[in-house]
C-alpha positions in Angstrom: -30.5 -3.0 47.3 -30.2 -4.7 44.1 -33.8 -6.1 44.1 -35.1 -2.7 44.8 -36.6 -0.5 41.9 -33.3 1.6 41.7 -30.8 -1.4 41.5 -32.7 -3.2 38.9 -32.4 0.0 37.2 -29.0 0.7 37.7 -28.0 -3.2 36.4 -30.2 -2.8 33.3 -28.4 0.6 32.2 -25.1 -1.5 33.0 -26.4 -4.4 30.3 -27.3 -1.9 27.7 -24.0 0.2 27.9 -22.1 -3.2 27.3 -24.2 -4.0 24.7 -23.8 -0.2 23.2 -20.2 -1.1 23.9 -20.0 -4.5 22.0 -21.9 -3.6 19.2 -19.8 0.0 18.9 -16.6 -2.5 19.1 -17.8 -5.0 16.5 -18.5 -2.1 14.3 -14.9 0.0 14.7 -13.3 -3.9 14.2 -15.8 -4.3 10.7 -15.1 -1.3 9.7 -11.1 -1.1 10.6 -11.0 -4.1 8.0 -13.1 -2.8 5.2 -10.8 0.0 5.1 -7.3 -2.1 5.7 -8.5 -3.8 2.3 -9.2 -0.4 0.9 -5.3 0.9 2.4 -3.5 -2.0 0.4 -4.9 -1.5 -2.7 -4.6 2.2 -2.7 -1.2 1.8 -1.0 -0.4 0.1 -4.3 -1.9 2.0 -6.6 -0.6 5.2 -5.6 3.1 4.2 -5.4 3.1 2.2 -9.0 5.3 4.5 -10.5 7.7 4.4 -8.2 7.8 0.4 -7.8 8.1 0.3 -11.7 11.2 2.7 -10.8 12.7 0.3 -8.5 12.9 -2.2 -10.9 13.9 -0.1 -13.8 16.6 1.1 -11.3 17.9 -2.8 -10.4 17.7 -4.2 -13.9 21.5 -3.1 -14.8 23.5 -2.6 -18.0 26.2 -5.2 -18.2 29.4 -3.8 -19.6 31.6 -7.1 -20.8 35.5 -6.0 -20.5 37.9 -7.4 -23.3 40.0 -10.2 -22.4 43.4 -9.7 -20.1 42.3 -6.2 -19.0 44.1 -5.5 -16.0 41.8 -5.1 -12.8 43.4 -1.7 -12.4 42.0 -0.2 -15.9 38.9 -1.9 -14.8 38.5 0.0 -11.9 39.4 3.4 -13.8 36.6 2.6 -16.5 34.2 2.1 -13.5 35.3 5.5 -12.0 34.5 7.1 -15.1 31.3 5.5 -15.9 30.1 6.3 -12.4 30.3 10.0 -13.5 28.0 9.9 -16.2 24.6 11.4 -15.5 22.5 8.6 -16.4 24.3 6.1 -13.8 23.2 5.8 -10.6 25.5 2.8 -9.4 27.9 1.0 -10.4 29.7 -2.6 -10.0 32.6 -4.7 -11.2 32.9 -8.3 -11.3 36.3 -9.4 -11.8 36.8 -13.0 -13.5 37.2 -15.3 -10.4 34.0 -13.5 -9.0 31.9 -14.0 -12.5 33.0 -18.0 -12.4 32.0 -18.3 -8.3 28.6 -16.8 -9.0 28.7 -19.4 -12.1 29.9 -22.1 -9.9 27.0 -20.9 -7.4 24.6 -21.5 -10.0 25.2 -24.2 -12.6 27.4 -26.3 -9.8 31.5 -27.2 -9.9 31.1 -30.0 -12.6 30.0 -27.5 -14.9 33.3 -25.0 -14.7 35.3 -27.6 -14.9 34.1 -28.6 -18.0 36.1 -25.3 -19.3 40.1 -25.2 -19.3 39.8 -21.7 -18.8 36.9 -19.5 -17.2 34.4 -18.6 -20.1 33.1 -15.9 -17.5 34.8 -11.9 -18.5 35.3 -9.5 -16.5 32.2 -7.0 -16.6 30.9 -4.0 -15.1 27.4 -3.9 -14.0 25.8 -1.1 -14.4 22.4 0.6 -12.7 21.0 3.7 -14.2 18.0 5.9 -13.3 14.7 5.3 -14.1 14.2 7.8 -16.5 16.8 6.8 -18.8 15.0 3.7 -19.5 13.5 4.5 -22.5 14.3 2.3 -25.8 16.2 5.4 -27.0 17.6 6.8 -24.3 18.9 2.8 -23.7 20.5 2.8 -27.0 22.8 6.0 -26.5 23.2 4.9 -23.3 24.8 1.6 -24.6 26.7 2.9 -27.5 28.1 5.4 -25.4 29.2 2.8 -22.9 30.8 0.4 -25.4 33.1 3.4 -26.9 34.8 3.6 -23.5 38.3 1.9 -23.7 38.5 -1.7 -22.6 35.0 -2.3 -23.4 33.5 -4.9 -25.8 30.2 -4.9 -25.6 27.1 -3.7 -23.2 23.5 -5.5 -23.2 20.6 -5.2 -21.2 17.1 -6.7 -20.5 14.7 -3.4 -22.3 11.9 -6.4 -23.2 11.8 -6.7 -19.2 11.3 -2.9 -18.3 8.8 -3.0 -20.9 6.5 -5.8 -19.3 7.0 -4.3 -15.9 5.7 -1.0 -17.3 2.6 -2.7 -18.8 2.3 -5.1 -16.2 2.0 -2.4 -13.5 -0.7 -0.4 -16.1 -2.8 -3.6 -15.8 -2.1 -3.8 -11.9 -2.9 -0.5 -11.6 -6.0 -0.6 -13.4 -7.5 -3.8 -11.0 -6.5 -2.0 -8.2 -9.1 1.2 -9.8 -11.6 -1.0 -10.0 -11.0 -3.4 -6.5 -11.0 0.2 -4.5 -14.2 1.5 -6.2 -15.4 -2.2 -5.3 -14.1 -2.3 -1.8 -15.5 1.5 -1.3 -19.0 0.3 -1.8 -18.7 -3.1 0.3 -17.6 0.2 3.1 -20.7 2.1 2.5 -22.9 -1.2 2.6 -21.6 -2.6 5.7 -21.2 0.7 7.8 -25.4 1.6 6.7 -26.4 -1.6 7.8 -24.2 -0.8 11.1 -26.0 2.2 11.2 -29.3 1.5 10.7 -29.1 -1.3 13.2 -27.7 0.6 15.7 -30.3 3.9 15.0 -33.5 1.6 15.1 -32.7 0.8 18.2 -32.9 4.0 19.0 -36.3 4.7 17.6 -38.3 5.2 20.2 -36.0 7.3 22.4 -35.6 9.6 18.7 -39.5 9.5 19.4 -39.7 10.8 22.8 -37.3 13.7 22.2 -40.2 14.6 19.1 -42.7 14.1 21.6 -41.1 17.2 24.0 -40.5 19.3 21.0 -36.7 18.1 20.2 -35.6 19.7 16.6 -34.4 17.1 13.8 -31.1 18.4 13.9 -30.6 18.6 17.7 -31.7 15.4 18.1 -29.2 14.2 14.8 -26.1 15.9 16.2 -25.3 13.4 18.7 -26.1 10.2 16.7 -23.6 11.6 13.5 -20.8 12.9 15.9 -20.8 9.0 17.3 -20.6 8.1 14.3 -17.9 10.4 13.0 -15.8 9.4 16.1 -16.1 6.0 15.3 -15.3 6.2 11.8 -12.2 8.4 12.5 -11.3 5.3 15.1 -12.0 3.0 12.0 -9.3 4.7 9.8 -7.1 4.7 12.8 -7.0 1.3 13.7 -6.5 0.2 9.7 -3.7 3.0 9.8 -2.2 1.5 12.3 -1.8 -2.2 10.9 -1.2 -1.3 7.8 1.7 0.6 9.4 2.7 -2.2 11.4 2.6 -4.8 8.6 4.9 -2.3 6.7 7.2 -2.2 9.5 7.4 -6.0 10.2 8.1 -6.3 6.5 10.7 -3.8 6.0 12.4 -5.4 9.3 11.9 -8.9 8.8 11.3 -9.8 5.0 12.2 -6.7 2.7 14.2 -3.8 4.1 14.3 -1.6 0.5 10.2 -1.9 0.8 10.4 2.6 1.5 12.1 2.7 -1.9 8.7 1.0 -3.1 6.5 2.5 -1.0 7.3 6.3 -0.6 6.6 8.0 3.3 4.8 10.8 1.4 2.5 8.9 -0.4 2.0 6.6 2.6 0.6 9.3 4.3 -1.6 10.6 2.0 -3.0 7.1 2.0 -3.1 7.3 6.1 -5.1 10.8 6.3 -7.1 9.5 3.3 -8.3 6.0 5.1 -9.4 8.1 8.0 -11.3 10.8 5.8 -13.0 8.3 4.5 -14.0 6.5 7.4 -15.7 9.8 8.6 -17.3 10.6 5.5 -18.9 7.5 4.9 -19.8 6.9 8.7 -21.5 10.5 8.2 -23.0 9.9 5.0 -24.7 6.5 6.2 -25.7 8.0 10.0 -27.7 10.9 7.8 -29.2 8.9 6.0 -30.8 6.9 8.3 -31.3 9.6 10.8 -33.7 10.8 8.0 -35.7 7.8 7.7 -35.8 6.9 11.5 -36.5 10.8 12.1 -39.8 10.3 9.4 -41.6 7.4 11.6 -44.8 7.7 12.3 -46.2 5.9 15.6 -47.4 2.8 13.7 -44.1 2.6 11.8 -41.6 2.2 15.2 -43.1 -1.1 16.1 -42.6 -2.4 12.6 
């Protein structure tokens, strides 16, 4: 049976599905990468403001408390800075905690240096995002320091500030990397095409040759195609979601105060989109040239 006409047919329709198979594989995996590239970068670049919010948000006001204020009018200060619009959180540090996380960081030797702690009572605190503007900082910290108990308040602006134009300059490279990685996309899914279409050729020919229209005989090249780009954006989807996950699990649980679910979808239904699109775009093309052969041309 299998050296009869029929079973050598039957085992060379079985090699060229596999190899249909493969190649459509190795293409979805290309693909699924090119776009993963594209994902983090425009992951990034779409959620910049709200990283630069995060660390606006976790650079904190310290509020330095005069000397010998009891722990109770500490706490009463704190209650009533917490109520203030522009605060978001709030934390006090009483002496003995201020000299452990000094101990902690210069070493014991150090502290004992000092007869008595050199390390006051303070109040840290956290305020939104968008009070942290040079002006808005400087009510902000005149207003603190005219609570009762209070000496003086300080902050880090300068670091805000670099943050802000660091991420401008991030978000900038990241412009120009997506453009970049866009076009690596479109390069690398037309030559997938065109290999895959040429190979094709002379069965594109025969459907001519029985009176086959351009477009019916198009249809079932760019719906392959549009499947497997949708499967492209999928897959990258899909890691980049699961990289995401294994980070906010394992390395950096506060990464969705960075990365916003919103705009993480947009990103998702954006990778896939263009997966399609360019998969379409490149299959059309080609279809057109591959459609235009002459006779002399497939053997080429």
């Amino acid at each position: 049976f299998l050296n009869s006409p029929f079973g050598m047919s039957r085992k060379k329709n079985n090699i060229l599905k596999k190899r249909i198979v493969g190649g459509s594989l190795s293409s979805v995996i290309s693909i699924s990468f090119v776009l993963l590239l594209v994902g983090l970068a425009a992951t990034i670049a779409i959620n910049a403001s709200s990283i630069v919010d995060y660390f606006k948000e976790n650079i904190q006001i310290t509020a330095f408390l005069k000397k010998g204020t009891p722990a109770v009018k500490a706490v009463e200060v704190q209650r009533a800075l917490e109520k203030e619009p522009f605060v978001k959180e709030t934390r006090y540090i009483s002496v003995e905690q201020g000299t452990q996380e000094l101990v902690d960081m210069l070493g014991k030797d150090f502290a004992d240096v000092f007869v008595t702690s050199p390390v006051p009572s303070s109040i840290e605190v956290m305020v939104y995002s968008k009070y942290y503007q040079a002006d808005s900082l400087d009510v902000i910290l005149d207003k603190i320091v005219d609570y009762p108990y209070i000496e003086s308040a300080s902050t880090q602006a300068a670091m805000v500030q670099t943050i802000g134009d660091a991420m401008t300059q991030v978000g900038v490279i990241l412009g120009v990397l997506i453009i970049l990685l866009t076009f690596i996309s479109s390069v690398l899914i037309s030559n997938t095409v065109r290999l895959s279409i040429y190979s094709s050729r002379f069965s594109i020919h025969a459907m001519q040759l029985v009176g086959a229209g351009n477009h019916f005989i198009a249809r079932p090249f760019l719906a392959r195609y549009a499947g497997m780009g949708a499967v492209s954006g999928l897959v990258a989807c899909l890691v980049l979601a699961a990289g995401l996950a294994y980070v906010h699990k394992s390395l950096f649980p506060q990464i969705f105060e960075l990365f916003l679910p919103a705009n993480l979808a947009i990103v998702g239904v954006s990778l896939v989109l263009l997966g399609v699109l360019l998969c379409l775009l490149c299959a059309r093309i080609v279809m057109g040239k591959v459609i235009r052969l002459d006779k002399d041309e497939l053997y080429g």
